[in-house]
C-alpha beads as a LAMMPS data file, in Angstrom:
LAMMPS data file: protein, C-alpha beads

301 atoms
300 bonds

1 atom types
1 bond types

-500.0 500.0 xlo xhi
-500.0 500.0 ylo yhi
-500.0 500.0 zlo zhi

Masses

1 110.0

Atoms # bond

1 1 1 69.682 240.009 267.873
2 1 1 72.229 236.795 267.271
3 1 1 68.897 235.114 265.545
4 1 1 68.816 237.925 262.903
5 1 1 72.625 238.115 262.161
6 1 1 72.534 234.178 261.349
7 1 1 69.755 234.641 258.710
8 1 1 71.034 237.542 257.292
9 1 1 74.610 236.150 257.324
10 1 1 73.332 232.603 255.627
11 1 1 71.312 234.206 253.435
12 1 1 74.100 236.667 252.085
13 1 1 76.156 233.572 251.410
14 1 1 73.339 231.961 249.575
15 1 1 73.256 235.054 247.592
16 1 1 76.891 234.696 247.339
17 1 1 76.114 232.171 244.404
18 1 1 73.572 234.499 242.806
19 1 1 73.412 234.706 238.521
20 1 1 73.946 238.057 237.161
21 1 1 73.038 239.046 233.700
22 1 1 76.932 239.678 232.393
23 1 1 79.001 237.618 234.540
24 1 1 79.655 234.366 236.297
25 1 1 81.109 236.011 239.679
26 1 1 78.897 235.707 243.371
27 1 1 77.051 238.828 243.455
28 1 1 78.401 239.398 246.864
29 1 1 81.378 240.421 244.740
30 1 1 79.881 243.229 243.385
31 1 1 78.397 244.973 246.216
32 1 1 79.607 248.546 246.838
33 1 1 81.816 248.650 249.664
34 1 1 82.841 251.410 252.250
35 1 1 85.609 253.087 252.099
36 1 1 88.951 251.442 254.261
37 1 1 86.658 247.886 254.081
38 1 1 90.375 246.006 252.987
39 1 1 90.227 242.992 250.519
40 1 1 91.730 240.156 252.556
41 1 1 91.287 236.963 250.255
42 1 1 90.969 236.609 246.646
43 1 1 89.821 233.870 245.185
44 1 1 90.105 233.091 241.270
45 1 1 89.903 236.759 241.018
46 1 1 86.783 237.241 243.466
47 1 1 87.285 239.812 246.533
48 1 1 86.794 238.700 250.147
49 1 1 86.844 242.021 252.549
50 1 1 87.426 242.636 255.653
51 1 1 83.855 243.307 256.383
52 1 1 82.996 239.931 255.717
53 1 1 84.827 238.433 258.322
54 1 1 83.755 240.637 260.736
55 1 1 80.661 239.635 259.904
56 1 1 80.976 235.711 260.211
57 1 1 83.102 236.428 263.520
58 1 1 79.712 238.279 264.892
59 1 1 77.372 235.119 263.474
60 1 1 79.694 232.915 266.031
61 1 1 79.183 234.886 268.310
62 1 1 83.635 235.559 268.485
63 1 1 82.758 239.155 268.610
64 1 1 79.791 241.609 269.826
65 1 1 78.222 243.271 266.954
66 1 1 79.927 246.093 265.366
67 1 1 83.400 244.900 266.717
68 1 1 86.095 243.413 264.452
69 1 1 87.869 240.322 264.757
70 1 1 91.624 241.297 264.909
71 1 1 94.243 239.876 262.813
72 1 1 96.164 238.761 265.676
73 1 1 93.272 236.447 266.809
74 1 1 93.344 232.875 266.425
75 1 1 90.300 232.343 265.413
76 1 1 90.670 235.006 262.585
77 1 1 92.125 232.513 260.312
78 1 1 89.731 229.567 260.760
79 1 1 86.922 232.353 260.149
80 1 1 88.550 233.304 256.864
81 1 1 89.178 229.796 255.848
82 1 1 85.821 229.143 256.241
83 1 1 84.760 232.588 254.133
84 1 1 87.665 230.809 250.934
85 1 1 85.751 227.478 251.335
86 1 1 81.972 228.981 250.784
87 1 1 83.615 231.091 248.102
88 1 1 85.280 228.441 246.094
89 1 1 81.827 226.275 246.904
90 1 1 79.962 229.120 245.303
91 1 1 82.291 229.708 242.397
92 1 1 82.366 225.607 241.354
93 1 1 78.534 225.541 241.550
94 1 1 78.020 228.408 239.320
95 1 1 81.191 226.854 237.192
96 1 1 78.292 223.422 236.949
97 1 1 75.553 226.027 236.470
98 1 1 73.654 225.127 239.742
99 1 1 72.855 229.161 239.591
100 1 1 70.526 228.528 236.751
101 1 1 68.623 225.455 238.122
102 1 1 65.451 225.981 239.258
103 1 1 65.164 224.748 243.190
104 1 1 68.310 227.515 243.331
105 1 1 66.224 230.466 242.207
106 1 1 63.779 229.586 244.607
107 1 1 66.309 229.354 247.426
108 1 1 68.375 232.257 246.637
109 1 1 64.400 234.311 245.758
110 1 1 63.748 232.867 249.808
111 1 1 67.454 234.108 250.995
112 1 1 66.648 237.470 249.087
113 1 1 62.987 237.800 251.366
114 1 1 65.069 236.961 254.376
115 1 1 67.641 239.279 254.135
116 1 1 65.195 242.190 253.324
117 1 1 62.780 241.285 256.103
118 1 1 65.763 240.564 258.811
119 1 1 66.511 244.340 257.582
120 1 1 63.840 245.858 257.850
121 1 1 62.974 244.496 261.589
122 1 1 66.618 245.667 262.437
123 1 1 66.395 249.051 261.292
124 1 1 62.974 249.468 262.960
125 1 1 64.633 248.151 266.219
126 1 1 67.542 250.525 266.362
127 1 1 64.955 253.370 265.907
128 1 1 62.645 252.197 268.470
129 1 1 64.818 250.108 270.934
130 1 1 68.177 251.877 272.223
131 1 1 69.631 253.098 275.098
132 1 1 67.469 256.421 275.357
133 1 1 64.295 254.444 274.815
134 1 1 65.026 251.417 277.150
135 1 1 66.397 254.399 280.251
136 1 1 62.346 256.173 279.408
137 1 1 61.061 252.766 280.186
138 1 1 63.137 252.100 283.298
139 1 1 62.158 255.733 284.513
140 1 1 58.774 255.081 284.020
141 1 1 58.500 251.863 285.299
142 1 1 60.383 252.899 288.462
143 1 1 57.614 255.736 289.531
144 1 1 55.240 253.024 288.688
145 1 1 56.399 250.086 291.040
146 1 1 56.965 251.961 294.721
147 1 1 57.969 248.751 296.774
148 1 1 58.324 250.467 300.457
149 1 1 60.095 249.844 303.028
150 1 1 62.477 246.950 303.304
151 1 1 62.903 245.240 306.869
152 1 1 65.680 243.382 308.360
153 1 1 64.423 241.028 310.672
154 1 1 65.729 238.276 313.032
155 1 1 62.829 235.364 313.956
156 1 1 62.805 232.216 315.968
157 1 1 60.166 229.663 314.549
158 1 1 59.075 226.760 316.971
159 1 1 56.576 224.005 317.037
160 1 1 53.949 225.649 320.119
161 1 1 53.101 228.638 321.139
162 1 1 54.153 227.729 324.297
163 1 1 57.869 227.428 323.519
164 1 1 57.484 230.616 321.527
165 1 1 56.033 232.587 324.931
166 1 1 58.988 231.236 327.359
167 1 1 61.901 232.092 324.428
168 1 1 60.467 235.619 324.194
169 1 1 60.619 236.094 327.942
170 1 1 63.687 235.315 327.951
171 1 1 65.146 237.656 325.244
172 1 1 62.744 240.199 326.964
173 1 1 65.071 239.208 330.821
174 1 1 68.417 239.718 328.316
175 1 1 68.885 236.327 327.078
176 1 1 70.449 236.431 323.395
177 1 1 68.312 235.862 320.597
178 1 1 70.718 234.584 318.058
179 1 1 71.585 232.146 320.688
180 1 1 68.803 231.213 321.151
181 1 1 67.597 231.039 317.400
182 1 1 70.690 228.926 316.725
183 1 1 69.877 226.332 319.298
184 1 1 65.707 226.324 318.907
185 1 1 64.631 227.693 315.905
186 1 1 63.679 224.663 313.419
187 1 1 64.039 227.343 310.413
188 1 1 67.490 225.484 309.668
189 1 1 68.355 228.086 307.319
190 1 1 68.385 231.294 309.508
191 1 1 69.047 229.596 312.727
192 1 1 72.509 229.053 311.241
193 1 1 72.810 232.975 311.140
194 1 1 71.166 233.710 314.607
195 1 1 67.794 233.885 313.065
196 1 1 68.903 236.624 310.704
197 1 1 65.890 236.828 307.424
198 1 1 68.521 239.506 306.176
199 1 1 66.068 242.704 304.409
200 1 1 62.899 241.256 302.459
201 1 1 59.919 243.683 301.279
202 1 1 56.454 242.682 302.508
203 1 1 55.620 240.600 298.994
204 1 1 58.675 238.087 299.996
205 1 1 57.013 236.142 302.899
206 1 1 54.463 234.956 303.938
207 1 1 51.592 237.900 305.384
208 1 1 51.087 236.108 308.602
209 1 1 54.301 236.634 309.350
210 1 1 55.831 240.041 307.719
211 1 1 52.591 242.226 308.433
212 1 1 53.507 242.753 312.476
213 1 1 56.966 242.861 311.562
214 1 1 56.452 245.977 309.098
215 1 1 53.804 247.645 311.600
216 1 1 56.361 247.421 314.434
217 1 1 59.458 249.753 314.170
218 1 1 63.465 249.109 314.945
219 1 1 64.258 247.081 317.432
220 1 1 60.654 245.588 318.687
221 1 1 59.927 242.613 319.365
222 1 1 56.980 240.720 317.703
223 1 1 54.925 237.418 318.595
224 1 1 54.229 234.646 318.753
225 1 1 52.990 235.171 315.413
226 1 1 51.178 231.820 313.633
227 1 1 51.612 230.798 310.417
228 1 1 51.346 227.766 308.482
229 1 1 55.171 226.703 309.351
230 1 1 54.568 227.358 313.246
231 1 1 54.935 229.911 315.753
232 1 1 57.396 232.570 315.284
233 1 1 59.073 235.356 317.332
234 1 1 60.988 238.374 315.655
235 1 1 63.155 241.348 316.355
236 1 1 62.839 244.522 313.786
237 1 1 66.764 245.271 313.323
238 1 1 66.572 247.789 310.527
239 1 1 64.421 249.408 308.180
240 1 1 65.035 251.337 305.226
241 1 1 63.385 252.565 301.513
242 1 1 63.188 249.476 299.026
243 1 1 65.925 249.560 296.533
244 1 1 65.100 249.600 292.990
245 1 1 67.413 247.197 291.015
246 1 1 69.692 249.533 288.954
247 1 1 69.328 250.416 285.429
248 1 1 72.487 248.345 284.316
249 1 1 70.807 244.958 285.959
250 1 1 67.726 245.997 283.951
251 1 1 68.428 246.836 280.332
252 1 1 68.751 243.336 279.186
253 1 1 65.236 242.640 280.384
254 1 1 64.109 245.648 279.409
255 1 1 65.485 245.671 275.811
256 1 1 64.061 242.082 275.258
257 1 1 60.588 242.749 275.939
258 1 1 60.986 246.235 274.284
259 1 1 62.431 244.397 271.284
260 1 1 59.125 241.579 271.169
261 1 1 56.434 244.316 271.382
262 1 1 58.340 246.207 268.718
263 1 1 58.108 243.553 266.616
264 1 1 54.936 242.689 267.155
265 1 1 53.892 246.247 266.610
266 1 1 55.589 246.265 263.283
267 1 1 53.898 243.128 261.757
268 1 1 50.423 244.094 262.922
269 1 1 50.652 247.610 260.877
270 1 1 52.096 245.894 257.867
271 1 1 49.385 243.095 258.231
272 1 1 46.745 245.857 258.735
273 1 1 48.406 247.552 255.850
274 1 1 48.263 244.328 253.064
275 1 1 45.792 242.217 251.906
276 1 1 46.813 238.524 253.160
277 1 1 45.232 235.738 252.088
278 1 1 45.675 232.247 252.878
279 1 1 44.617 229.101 250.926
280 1 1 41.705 227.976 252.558
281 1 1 40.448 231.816 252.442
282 1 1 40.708 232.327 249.150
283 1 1 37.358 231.799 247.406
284 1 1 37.686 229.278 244.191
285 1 1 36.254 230.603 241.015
286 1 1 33.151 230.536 239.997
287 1 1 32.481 226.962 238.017
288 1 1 31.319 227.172 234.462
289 1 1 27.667 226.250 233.336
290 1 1 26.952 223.628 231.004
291 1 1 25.602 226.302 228.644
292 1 1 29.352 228.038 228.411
293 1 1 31.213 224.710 228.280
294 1 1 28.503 223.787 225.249
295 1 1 27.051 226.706 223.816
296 1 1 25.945 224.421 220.849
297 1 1 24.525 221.695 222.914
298 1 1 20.506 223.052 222.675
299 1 1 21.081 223.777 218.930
300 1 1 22.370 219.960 218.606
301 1 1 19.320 219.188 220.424

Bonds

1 1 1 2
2 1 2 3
3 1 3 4
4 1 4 5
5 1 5 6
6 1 6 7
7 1 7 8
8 1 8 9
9 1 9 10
10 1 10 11
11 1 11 12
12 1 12 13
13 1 13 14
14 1 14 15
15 1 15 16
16 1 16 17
17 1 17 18
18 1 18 19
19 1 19 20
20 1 20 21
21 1 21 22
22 1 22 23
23 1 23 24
24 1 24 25
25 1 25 26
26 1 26 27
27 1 27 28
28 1 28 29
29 1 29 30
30 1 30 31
31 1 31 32
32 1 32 33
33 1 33 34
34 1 34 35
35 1 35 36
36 1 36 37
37 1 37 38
38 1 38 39
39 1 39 40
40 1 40 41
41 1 41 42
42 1 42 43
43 1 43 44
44 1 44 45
45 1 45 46
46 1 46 47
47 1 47 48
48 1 48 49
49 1 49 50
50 1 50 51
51 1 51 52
52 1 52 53
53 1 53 54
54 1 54 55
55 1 55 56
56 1 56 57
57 1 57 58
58 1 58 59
59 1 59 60
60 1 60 61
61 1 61 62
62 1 62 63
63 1 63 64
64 1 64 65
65 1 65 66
66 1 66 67
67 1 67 68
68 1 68 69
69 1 69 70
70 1 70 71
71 1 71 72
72 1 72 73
73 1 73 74
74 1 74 75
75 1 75 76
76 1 76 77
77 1 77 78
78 1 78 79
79 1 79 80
80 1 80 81
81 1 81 82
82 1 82 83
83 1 83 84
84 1 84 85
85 1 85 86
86 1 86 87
87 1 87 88
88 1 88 89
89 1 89 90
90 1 90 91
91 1 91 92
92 1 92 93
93 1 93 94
94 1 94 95
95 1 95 96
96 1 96 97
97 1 97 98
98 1 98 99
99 1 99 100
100 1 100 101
101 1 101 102
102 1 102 103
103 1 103 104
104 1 104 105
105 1 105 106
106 1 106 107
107 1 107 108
108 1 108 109
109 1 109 110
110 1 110 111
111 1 111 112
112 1 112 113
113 1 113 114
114 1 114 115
115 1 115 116
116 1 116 117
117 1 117 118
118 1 118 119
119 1 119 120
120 1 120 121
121 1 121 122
122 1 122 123
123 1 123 124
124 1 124 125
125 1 125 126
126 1 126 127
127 1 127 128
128 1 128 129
129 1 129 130
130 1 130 131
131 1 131 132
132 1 132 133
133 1 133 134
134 1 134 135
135 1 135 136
136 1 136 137
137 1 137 138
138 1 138 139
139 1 139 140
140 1 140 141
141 1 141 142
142 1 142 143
143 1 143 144
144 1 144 145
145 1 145 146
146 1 146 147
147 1 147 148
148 1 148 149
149 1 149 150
150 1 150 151
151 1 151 152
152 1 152 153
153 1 153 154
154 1 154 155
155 1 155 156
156 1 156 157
157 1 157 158
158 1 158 159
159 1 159 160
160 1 160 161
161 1 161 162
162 1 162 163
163 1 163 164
164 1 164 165
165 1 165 166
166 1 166 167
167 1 167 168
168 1 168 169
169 1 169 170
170 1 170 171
171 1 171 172
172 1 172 173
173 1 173 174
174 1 174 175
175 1 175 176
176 1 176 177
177 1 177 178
178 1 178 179
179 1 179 180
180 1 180 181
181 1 181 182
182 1 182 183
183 1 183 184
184 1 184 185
185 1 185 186
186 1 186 187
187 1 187 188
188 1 188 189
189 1 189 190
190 1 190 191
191 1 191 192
192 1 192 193
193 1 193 194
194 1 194 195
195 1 195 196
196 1 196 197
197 1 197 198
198 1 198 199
199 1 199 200
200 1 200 201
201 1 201 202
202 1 202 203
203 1 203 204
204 1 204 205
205 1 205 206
206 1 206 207
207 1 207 208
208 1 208 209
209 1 209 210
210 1 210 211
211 1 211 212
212 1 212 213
213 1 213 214
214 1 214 215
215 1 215 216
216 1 216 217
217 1 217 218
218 1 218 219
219 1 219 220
220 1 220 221
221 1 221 222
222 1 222 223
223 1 223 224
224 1 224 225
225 1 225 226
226 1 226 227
227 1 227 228
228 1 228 229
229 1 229 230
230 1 230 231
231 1 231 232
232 1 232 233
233 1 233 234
234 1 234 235
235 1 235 236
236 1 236 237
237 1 237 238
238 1 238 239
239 1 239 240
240 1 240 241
241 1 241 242
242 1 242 243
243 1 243 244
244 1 244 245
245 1 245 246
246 1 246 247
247 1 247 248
248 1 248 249
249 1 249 250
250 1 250 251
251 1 251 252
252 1 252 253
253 1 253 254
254 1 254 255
255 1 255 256
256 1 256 257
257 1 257 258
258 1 258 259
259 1 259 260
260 1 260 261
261 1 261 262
262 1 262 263
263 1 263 264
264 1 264 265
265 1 265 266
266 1 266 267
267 1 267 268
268 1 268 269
269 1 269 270
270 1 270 271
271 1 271 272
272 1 272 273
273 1 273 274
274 1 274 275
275 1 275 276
276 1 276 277
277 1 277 278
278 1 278 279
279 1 279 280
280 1 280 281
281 1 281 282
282 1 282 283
283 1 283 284
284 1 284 285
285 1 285 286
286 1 286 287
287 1 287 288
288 1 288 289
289 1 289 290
290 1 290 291
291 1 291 292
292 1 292 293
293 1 293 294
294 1 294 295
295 1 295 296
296 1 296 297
297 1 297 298
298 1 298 299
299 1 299 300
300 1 300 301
């Protein structure tokens, strides 16, 4: 939500500068406050609170949202410095009366839309995307996607078949397969391990290979087996149920496509809602006749 906070944090200081009908003070000034929100900067006789800070500190990214950047922090002070500078910015332009031109009622009128439409999508999200909502998801999603069994396998891949028939007679006379991976197998990477694949669900590799493995049980022996890299020979080790990757490891993905399709949801009902119109779609109006334009022009005639 980091893209919101920026608009709604530039836009507030934008609106910071904002005319008001009896006095020459940023509106952000006159903004109720809640109660314990501490003034902690007061320039020419304007208020800077606590809250705004907090605030800038969360646009950085200093602080996670909702938590307040401590006094004791470094970076509080170059935060509030910043805050003083945009104030006193504010307070000269208005002093010049920049907050009656023109091209600044149309940018404060475009920080205004912002920071109402940043709002609104926020306060839909925390109804429709929180904890309780993104755990249903998860819940459902993990009855949905049954993944099996997972295998641990050894394997030993070679060049011929041949090769792969004499190594497997010898594992089968007591000869030891990770030795023997490690000094045949050109798989590189497991050979360095003994042949060890570690535990992989069918979907991982390649079907050639996996769908003997996952037919046989614990401690079988499979091949030669062909596949596109060679022949291969493999040992079942283990099996056990798929694990499902926990809830913590999934809420961030979880909450970001939760948080498009809410989105999405929201501006198709309001666009469903309005009547939107763009340029090119809006019909011109009818042209005038020569009789309107001239309504004395047959009389003349």
């Amino acid at each position: 939500m980091k893209p919101l906070i920026l608009l709604i944090f530039t836009a507030l200081l934008l609106a910071s500068c904002a005319p008001r009908a009896a006095e020459t003070r940023p509106a952000l000034e006159s903004v109720a406050r809640a109660g314990g929100d501490d003034v902690v900067a007061r320039v020419d006789g304007t208020d800077i609170f606590a809250s705004d800070v907090d605030l800038a500190a969360q646009e950085q990214g200093l602080v996670d949202e909702g938590i307040s950047l401590l006094k004791t922090d470094e970076k509080y002070r170059a935060v509030l410095d910043e805050l003083i500078d945009q104030r006193l910015l504010a307070l000269d332009a208005e002093a010049k009366g920049l907050n009656a031109d023109r091209e600044a009622k149309i940018r404060l009128a475009a920080a205004r839309e912002r920071i109402l439409g940043n709002m609104r999508v926020e306060r839909h999200l925390r109804d429709v995307v929180n904890e309780a909502s993104i755990r249903r998801m998860y819940e459902e999603q993990s009855k949905l996607v049954a993944r099996g069994d997972e295998v641990r396998a050894r394997h030993i891949l070679v060049e011929e078949k041949a090769d792969a028939e004499a190594l497997l007679k010898q594992i089968k006379e007591g000869a030891d397969f990770a030795d023997l991976a490690t000094e045949h197998s050109i798989d590189e990477g497991s050979a360095e391990r003994g042949g060890d694949l570690g535990y992989f669900t069918q979907d991982m590799l390649n079907g050639r290979f996996t769908r003997p493995i996952f037919a046989s049980e614990k401690g079988e022996f499979i091949g030669p087996v062909k596949s596109e890299f060679g022949w291969h020979i493999a040992e079942v080790l283990d099996r056990r149920p798929a694990m499902q990757p926990s809830f913590e490891t999934l809420q961030p993905k979880i909450a970001n496509f939760m948080t498009f399709d809410a989105i999405q949801d929201l501006l198709t009902e309001l666009r469903e809602g309005a009547e939107v119109n763009v340029a090119d779609e809006i019909a011109p109006a009818p042209a005038e006749s020569s009789e309107t334009l001239n309504p004395d022009l047959e009389e003349d005639e």
